[in-house]
N, C-alpha and C positions, 0 to 999 in steps of 0.2 A: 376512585381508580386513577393510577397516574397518566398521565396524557406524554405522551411520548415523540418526537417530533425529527424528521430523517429529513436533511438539506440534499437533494440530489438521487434523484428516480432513475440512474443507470443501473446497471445490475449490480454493483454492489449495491449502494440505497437501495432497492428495491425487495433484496435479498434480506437486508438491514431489517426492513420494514415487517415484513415477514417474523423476522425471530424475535421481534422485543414484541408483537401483539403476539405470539407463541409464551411470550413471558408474562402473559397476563396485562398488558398496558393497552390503553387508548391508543390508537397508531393515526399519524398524520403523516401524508409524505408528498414533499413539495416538490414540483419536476416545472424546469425551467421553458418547455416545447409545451406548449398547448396540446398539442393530439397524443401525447405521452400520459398528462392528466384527461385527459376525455378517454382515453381507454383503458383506461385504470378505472376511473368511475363507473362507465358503462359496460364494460367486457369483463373486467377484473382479470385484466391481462397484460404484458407491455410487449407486446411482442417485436419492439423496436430495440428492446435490452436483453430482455430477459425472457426470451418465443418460450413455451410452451409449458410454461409453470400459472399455474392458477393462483390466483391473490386472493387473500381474504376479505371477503365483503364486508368486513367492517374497518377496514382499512380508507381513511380519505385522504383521497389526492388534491393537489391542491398549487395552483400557480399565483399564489399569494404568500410571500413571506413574512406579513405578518400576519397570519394565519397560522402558519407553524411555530412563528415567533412567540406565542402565548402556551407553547409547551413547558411540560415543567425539567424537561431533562433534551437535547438537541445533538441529532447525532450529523456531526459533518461527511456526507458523503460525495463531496463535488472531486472530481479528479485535482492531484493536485497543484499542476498548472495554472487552473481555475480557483483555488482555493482563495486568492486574496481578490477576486473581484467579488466572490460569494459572501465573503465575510464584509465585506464596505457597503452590499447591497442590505445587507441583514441589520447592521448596525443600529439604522434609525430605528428597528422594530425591537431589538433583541432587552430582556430584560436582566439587569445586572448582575444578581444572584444567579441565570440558570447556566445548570454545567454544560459546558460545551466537549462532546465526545470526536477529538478527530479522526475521521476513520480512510483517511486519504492516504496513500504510501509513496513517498517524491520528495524531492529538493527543490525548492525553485529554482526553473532554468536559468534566470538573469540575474539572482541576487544569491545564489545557493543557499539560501534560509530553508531552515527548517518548518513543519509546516507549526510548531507551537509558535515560535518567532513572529510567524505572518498575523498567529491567532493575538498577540501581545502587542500588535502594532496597530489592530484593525479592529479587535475588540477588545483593549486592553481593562483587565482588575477583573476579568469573567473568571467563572472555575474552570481548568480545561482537564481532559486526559486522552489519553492517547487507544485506541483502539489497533492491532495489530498480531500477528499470527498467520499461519499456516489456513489460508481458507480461497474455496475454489464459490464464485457466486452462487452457482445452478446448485450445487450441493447443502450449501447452508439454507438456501430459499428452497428445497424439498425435504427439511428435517435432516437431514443427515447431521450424525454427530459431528462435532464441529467442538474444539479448545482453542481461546485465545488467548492473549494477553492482554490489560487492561491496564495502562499505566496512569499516576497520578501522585502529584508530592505529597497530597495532603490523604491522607489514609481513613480518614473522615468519609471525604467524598468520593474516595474510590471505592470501600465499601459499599457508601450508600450506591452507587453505578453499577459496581456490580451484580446487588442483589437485583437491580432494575428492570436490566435485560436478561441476565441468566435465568437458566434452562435444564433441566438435562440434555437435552441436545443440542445445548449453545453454551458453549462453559466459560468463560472469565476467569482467568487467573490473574492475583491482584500483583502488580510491581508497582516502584514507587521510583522506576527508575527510567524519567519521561523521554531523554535525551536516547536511551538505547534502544528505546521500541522502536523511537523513529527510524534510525541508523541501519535497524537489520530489517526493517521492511523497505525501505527507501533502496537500500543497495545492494539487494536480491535482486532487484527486477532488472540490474542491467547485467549481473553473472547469470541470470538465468538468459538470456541472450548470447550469451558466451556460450552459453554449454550447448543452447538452441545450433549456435553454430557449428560447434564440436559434431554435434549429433548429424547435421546437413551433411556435414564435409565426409561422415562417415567415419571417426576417429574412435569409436566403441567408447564401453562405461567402464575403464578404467581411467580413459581423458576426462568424461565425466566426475569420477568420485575426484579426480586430480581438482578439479575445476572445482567443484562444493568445498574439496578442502582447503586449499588454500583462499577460496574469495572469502570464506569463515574468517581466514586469519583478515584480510585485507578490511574486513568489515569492522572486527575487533579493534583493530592499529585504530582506523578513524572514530570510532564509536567513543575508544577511550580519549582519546587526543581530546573530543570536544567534551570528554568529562562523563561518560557512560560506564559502568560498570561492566568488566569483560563478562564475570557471571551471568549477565543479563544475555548474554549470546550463544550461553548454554542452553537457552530457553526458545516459546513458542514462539515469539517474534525475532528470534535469531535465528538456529540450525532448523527450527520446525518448519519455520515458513521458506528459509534458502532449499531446504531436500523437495517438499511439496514442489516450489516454483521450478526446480531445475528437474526435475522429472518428469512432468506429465505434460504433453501438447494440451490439455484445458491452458495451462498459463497462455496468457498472450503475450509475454516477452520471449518462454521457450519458442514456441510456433515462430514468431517473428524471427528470431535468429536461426531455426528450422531451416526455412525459406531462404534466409540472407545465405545461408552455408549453399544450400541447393541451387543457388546463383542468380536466385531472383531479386531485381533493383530494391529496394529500401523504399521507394517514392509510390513502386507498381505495390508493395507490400501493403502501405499504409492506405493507399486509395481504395483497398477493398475493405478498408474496416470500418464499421460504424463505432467502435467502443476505443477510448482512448490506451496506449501503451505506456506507460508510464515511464518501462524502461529507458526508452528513445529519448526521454528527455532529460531524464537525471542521469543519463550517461553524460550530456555535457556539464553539466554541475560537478559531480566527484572529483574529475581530476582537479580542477581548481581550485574547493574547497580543500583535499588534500596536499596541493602545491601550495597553500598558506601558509598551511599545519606542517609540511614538512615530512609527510608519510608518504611512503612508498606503496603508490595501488595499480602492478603491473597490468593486469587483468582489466580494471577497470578503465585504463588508460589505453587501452587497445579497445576495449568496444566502443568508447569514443572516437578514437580513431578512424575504426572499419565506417562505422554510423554518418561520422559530420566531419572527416577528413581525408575523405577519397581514400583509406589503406586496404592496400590489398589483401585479402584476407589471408592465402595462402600465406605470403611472406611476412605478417603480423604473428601468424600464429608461430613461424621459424623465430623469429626472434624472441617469444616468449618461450618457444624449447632451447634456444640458445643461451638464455639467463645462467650463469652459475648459481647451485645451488643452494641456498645457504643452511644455516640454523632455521628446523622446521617451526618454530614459536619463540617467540621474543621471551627471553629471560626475565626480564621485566612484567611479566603480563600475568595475572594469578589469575584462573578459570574456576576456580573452585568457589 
């Protein structure tokens, strides 16, 4: 049987963990908090991540990463903030052949790397691919059908991954297109905070589908700029996973910008959450990374703004209705 090995016991990991021993594999799952692996063990529960989902008792927990490190296939689940201290902690343990699955969604806040970038710097010549898509934790971790994307250059081992963890009700769709998985899970999470805010301020779901459509395009410009295929954003880890995040209060970047619209502080928001937002941090990465590149990302540059630059919301959002209009999609851009 293969032995299957999940970096990070929040509700994603956890959820993780759940559907690849649903795939028929050994499951190991490493959690950095001691009483997160002692109630995983003992309870077969986390109820610090993931309250009121039962875990499978043959699922082991485990605050040993080389423990997990002796898996044959490593799925990265640490938020991705965290990701490059996870990957330098793992290093001495990690063996060279096994693939590495990132399944983190972000920019690094201070370097705007990608998170493959960080995986190439800190475990550099491993196999990696990218995990990504349209998926709520509590949902995948109770069975619920569930389609992702599953990106990888080498077509070899995306297969072989694919068939690893898949399911009928955890499905893998194969791309080979690693740069655009990242791109439209990475920068969903700060439009779904836009729309969170739209939704506060009370501006209805016609500013909403405004706000999906164009931060599409906004995703697409950067996606391609760093060499992403725009087709890839016709998929589950583009428009699947932007409609999913910017519609449902499960996301935790919608709720967040919910809140921010309904006028509550940013700081009183964050202090009641145990689970990391993602959004909040690669809102300050994007614009940068795009101010390199030379793209235009209105939307993304205002929730940075509203977030890490004191902007008042109401008047942020007047000068994004102020904008003249342009051509709806770059001439330039083939979607098909």
């Amino acid at each position: 049987m293969m032995r299957i090995g999940v970096v990070g016991a929040g509700a994603w990991g956890t959820a993780l963990a759940l559907a690849v021993r649903r795939a028929g594999s050994e499951t190991v799952l490493y959690a950095h908090e001691p009483s997160t692996v002692a109630a995983i063990q003992n309870t077969h529960e986390n109820p610090t991540f993931l309250p009121g989902i039962q875990i499978d008792a043959d699922i082991q927990a485990t605050g040993d990463l080389g423990v997990v490190a002796k898996a044959d296939i490593l799925l990265l689940a640490a938020p991705a903030q965290h990701l490059r201290t996870t990957c330098e902690a793992l290093a001495p343990y990690a063996k060279p052949e096994t693939p590495l699955i990132i399944c983190a969604k972000g920019i690094e806040e201070k370097s705007g790397a990608l998170m493959s970038d960080i995986l190439a710097e800190t475990l550099p010549d491993m196999p990696c691919a990218i995990l990504s898509g349209p998926t709520f934790a509590a949902e995948v971790a109770r069975g619920l059908p569930t389609a992702v994307t599953l990106a990888c250059e080498d077509p070899k081992i995306g297969q072989k991954l694919q068939q690893a963890i898949g399911s009928p009700r955890f499905r893998p769709y194969f791309s080979k297109d690693v740069i655009g998985a990242q791109i439209g899970g990475a920068v969903k999470n700060v439009l779904a905070i836009a729309c969170g805010i739209v939704e506060g301020r009370g501006f209805g779901d016609n500013a909403r589908a405004a706000l999906i459509t164009r931060g599409l395009v906004e995703i697409a410009c950067l996606g391609v700029a760093l060499g992403a295929q725009a087709k890839t954003f016709m998929g589950l880890s583009g428009l699947g996973d932007l409609t999913l995040t910017c519609s449902s209060r499960q996301s935790r970047n919608l709720s967040l910008g919910v809140a921010l619209g309904e006028g509550t502080p940013l700081k009183q928001i964050l202090a009641g959450r145990k689970a990391v937002t993602e959004g909040v941090f690669t809102a300050r990465a994007i614009p940068d990374l795009a101010a390199r590149l030379g793209i235009d990302m209105p939307i993304a540059m205002a929730v940075r703004d509203v977030l890490h630059r004191g902007a008042d919301i109401d008047q942020t959002i007047e000068d994004l209705l102020s904008r003249p209009p342009g051509e709806e999609l770059p001439s330039d851009m083939d979607f098909a």
